[in-house]
Steps between C-alpha positions, in 0.01 A plus 500: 500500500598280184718181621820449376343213290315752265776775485722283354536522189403170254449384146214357361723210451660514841078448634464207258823311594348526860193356426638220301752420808165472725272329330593138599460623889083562389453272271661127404269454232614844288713336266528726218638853512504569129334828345206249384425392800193781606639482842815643415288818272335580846841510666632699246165764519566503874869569510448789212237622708755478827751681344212816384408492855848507604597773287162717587566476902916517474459853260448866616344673205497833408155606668596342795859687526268796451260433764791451776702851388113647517490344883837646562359871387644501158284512198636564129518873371246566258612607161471867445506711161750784484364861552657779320433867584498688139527903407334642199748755307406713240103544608385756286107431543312313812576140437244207598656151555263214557481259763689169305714744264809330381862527479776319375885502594619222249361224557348581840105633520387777776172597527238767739314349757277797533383845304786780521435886329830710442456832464834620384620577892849622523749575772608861453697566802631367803607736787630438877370806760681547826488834725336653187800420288391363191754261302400370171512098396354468195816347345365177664245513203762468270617079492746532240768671784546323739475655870507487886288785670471522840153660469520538901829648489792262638360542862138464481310715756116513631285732253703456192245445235498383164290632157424306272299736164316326245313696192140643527382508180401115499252339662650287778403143659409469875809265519847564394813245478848650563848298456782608721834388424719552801854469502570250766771509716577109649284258551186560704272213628156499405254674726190363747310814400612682774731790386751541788647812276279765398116570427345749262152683456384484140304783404377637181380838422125593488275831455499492918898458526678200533305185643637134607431250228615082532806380366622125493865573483735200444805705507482541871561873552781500148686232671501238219329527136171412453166616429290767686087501410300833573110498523420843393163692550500612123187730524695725767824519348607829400775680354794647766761747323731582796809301372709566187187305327159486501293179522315263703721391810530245708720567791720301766556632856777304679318423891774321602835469351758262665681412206765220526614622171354827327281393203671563167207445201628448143171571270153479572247343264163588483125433403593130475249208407545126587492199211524150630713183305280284349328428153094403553452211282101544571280707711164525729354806552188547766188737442231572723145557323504732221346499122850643359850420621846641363779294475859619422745198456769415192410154570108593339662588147582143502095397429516194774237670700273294752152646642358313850223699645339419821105478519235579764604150592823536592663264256746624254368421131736555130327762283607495126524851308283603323480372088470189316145560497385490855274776582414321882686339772780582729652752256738791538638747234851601519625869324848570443594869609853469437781293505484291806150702629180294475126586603293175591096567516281287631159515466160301642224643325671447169692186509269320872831486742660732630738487858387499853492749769871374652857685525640222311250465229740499160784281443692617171793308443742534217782255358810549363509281117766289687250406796221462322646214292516317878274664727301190505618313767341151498178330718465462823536142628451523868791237592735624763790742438433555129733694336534729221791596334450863385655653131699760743777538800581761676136588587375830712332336770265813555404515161388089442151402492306270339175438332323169560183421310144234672160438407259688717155309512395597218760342344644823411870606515584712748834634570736601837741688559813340774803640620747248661479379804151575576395343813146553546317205473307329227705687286764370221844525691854461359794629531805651255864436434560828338826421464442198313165554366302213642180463686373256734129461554475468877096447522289529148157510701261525276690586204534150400501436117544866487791680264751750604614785289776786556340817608791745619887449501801713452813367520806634617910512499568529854842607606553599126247811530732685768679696265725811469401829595519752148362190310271632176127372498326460210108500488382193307286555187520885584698786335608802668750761544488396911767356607470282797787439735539350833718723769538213687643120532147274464472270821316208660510306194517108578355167401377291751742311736595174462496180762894520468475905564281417807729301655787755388374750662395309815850349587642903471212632756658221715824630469412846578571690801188518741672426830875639487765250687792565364672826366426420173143500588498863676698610202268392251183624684688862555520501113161517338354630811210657285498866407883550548783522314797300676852440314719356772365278813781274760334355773753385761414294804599615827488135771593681736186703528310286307412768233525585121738810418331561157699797262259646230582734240232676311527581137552877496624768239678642858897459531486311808097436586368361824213333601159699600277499753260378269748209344548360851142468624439389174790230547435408869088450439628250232708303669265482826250253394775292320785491765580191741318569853755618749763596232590900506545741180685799481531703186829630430556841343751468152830676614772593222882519513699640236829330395845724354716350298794626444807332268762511231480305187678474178311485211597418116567779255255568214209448762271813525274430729684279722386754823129460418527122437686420846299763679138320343638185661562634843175669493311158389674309794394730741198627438242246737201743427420497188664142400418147603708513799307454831553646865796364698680334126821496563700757296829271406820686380663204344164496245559893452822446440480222222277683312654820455831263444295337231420811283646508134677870611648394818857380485562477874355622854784685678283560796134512645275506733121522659439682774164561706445889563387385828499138750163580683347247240738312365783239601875448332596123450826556319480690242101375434243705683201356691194742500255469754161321422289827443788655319580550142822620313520754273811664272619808726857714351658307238891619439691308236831657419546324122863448367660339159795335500748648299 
């Protein structure tokens, strides 16, 4: 441990003064303490050198803070681009869109990450089947009216099934991308990926009948919106024409339906494709072995192309293109097919080299005009912890890499290829701030006197790219009559988490609920007990028999609902792992009392709705289920009172009262009434006799 001695904090003058003070205890013959004196200079190099020391050993930096939240099990979030599911309206022909196809919303850039065809797929119909009653849905196609269709009727059952009809006269892809919108009812805490509720068999329709096919369904069963992705065996689909229309079909069976709440879907989106956030300021692509290679990419029309081509001896060499009168060398010739579409040909016989037999043979990387200006980033010293301050922020970590440059033997340059972070040795390793755009050269090996260029980035907008579902897309540098819109909110966008965020986050996951003590605790763990939907929890402690009395009331469309079977397993294996050894739990079914309230009032003339105004208050008091009132809240008549005394039409309150239809639940205190700590109030008969004074 430090002493006290170095913790303290001291000047550079405070160390000097101290030295002065003792030098007549060392030395009687040390006479002059002036600046001159070259005594006094190596005092002064010592004390400055002290107080760096001192500073070094008393400060916790930033890597080290790091380091001890790593030891503790928390590690910074990765930044993350946006992704944005997208529907093509208004396909008239099949459409191709390239892997790296752009589009803008304002300012922000989305692009592919991979090759999608649309064919011009439509939904034509949607229909619900149960008991060989079929009940047509397709207004879900429609988004411009808004609706709530129980498409399992209002009390789902075993069997029901589900149709979903898309158009056979287009070629379809062997996997499809719906969007549900579901109209939630409450709040429901996110799933495990175990569906407590329901289960269906996805089937789709084939020359031998209806056969199982794989969906990844993130909607769990219709009970919140999401997306729902279908591998289809497109070579066996075939037409089925035994619902109001024909089509391809893909078809739900319900295998288990133990609904909480009966799924109520809004509109369905289909034959979706996913763009990501993020503009690529340059780009590497990888070839195996072959004497032509296409390229789609905007980024090409820019002309900042870059050739390396590895040889029989494994070492990655530049090739030129072909012109300026070289007829021999490492050559290639580039065609332009179209915009953004490039052939490369390389060629041995003609131009000597030519790539090796390896999957990663080609490297063809392209700049942006704006990268290219700076994708030189400087030699490679070899000192410790270089850094390198990169021209942009906000980086995609996936996408980095860069290109360093040696002399092979034969005093050649040769090129690699380095992803951050690569630990294998002899190789150059260093790592990236994305969010800053540094890096730090951990080990240079044998890269020494070396340069470093830019290969790929893309940079990105983080939170920003999470925007509003029915936002337009438009395709960059693209015309059509497509238009591109995204049926859903874009998620997961973030930029990487800072030190301060860390330790954020870390002080809340201390403050969380993982062992419940008090009532607070069991409340809070009831709550987003995942899967359910819970409005109202009271936990009450009972000394006597050492034991929780915890009241839970689900969200339900029902009048008065209760809690399941399902809700208090669910509940109970919750609270098991987390509960104090020794300490009961008993889950306590909601019970609800009505309350009358009878009364006359006089009211002021010229008031017409002076019956619906009073009557709206009453009901507001009194109604615990569906305000913020909680089990066992004390209903008091004094507050009733004031506040129908308080409105504009009310001149006085002649008489009134509450009443409870019944006492099994409920206590009187006066004119107050004390419900019971499962119970909850509710407006029963309401009977206000209204008068005017005369």
């Amino acid at each position: 441990m430090l002493s006290e001695r170095l913790t303290r904090e001291k000047t550079f003058e405070d160390l000097m003064q101290e030295a002065r003070t003792q030098i007549p205890l060392y030395s009687k013959e040390w006479t002059n303490f002036n600046p001159s004196d070259p005594a006094v200079t190596l005092l002064e190099n010592i004390s400055a050198y002290t107080i760096l020391q001192q500073a070094y050993m008393t400060e916790i930096t930033d890597s080290t803070k790091e380091k001890i939240f790593s030891l503790l099990g928390y590690k910074r979030n990765e930044g993350k681009n946006a992704r944005v599911m997208l529907e093509a309206l208004n396909v008239n022909t099949p459409v191709k869109i390239p892997s790296g196809q752009r589009f803008l919303v304002g300012e922000l850039s989305y692009e592919t990450n991979k090759e999608f065809n649309i064919y011009g797929n439509k939904i034509l119909g949607i229909y619900g089947k149960h008991n060989n009653v079929v009940k047509d849905y397709s207004a879900l196609i429609d988004k411009d009216i808004p609706l709530e269709i129980p498409v399992f009727s209002s009390e789902p059952e075993k069997g029901m099934e589900i149709y979903i009809v898309i158009n056979s006269d287009e070629e379809i892809s062997d996997e499809i991308n719906f969007y549900v919108n579901v109209s939630e009812y409450g709040h429901r805490n996110a799933s495990k990926g175990n569906n407590l509720f329901a289960s269906i068999q996805w089937q789709c329709y084939t020359d031998n009948g209806f056969c199982d096919i794989k969906c990844r369904d993130n909607t769990g069963c219709f009970l919140v919106s999401g997306e729902m992705r279908f591998k289809i065996p497109k070579n066996k689909i075939a037409t089925y024409d035994e619902l109001p229309k024909s089509g391809y079909v893909i078809r739900g069976i319900l295998t288990k339906a133990r609904y909480d709440i009966a799924p109520r879907i809004a509109t369905i989106s289909g034959f979706l494709f996913e763009v990501w956030q993020k503009e690529t300021k340059s780009i590497c692509y990888t070839f195996s072995k072959k004497e032509e290679i296409n390229v789609y990419c905007d980024i090409l029309e820019e002309g900042y192309i870059q050739i390396f081509v590895r040889e029989e001896d494994g070492l990655y060499y530049k090739y030129d293109r072909v012109g300026n009168g070289k007829s021999v060398g490492r050559l290639y010739e580039m065609i332009r097919n179209g915009f953004g579409s490039y052939t490369f040909k390389f060629d041995k016989e003609k131009y000597g080299y030519a790539p090796g037999s390896y999957d990663n043979a080609v490297k063809i990387v392209a700049y942006s005009e704006e990268i290219m200006r700076q994708f030189d980033l400087g030699g490679i010293y070899g000192y410790d912890n270089q850094t390198i301050e990169l021209p942009i922020k906000d980086i995609v970590k996936e996408s980095f890499s860069l290109m360093v440059s040696r002399k092979n033997k034969a005093g050649e340059l040769v090129y690699d290829f380095i992803k951050p972070n690569c630990s294998k040795e002899g190789d150059f390793i260093y790592s990236l701030d994305e969010s800053n755009g540094i890096i730090t050269i951990k080990d240079a090996s044998d890269y020494i006197n070396g340069k470093m260029y830019l290969c790929g980035c893309a940079v990105t907008k983080g939170e920003e790219g999470n925007v509003r579902a029915g936002t337009e897309f438009i395709p960059y540098l693209y015309e059509t009559d497509i238009k591109f819109v995204n049926p859903s909110d874009g998620f997961g966008g973030r930029k990487k988490e800072t030190l301060n965020q860390l330790k954020q986050r870390f002080i809340e996951d201390l403050q969380k609920h993982y062992t419940a003590v008090t009532a607070n605790d069991y409340e809070e763990i009831v709550k987003t007990t995942p899967e359910l939907c819970i409005q109202k929890v009271k936990a009450i402690a009972d000394k006597k028999k050492n034991q929780i009395n915890i009241a839970v009331k689900p969200y339900s469309k029902k009048e008065f609902p209760v809690l399941s079977n399902i809700y208090i397993k669910t509940i109970m294996e919750n609270l098991e792992d987390r509960r104090l050894l020794g300490t009961g739990i008993e889950i306590m079914q909601p019970v609800y009392t009505g309350v009358n309230v009878h009364g006359t009032i006089y009211v002021k003339p010229h008031f017409e709705n002076s019956r619906e105004e009073i009557e709206e208050v009453i009901k507001n008091n009194l109604d615990y289920i569906n305000s913020e009132k909680n089990f066992g809240d004390r209903m008091n008549f004094d507050e009733l009172f004031h506040k129908i005394e308080a409105l504009d039409c009310v001149d006085f309150i002649y008489d009134l009262s509450a009443v409870p239809q019944n006492q099994h639940n409920v206590e009187m205190s006066g004119m107050d009434i004390l419900p019971a700590s499962n119970c909850l109030l509710y407006p029963g008969e309401i009977s206000i006799e209204l008068n005017t004074m005369e």
